[in-house]
C-alpha atoms as one frame of an Amber mdcrd trajectory, in Angstrom:
protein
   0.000   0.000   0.000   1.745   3.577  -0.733   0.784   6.467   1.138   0.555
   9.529  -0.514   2.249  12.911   0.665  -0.199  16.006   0.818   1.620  19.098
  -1.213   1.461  22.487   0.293   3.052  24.298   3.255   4.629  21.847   5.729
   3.692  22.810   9.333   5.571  22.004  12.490   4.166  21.576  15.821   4.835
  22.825  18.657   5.286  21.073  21.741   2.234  22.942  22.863   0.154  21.788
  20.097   1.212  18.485  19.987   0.052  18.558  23.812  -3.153  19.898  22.424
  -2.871  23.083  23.372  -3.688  25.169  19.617  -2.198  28.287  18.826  -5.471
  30.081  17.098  -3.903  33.343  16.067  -1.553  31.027  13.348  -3.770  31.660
  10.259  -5.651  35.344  11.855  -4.381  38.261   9.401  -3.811  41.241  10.598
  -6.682  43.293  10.133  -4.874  46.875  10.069  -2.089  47.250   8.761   0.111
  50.104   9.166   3.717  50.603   7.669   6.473  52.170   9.605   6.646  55.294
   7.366   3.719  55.691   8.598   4.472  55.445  12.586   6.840  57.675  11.780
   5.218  60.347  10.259   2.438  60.184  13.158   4.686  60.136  15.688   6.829
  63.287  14.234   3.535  64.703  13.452   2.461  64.218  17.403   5.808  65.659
  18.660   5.024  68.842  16.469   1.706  69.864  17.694   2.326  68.611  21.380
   5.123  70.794  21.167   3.580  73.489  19.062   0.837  73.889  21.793   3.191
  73.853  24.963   4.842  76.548  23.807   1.449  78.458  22.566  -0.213  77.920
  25.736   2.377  79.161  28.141
């Protein structure tokens, strides 16, 4: 009798899966996704006006 091999991505387990503890967040995408440019921009944009209103509001 052969056995057949399934194609496709190979997973490992865990030794907390094979206990049968499952990871669930392995095949969640990430809803939002923001690049770092992005942080990056915010941020510097935050520091600005944070620091643009300290100094107006003294």
């Amino acid at each position: 009798m052969a056995v057949k091999k399934k194609k496709g991505k190979k997973k490992t387990l865990s030794p907390m899966a094979a206990a049968g503890l499952v990871r669930f967040f392995e095949d969640v995408d990430a809803k939002v996704t923001i690049s770092p440019t992005m942080i990056l921009i915010l941020a510097a944009s935050f520091a600005i006006v944070m620091t643009a209103l300290n100094l107006l509001l003294r």
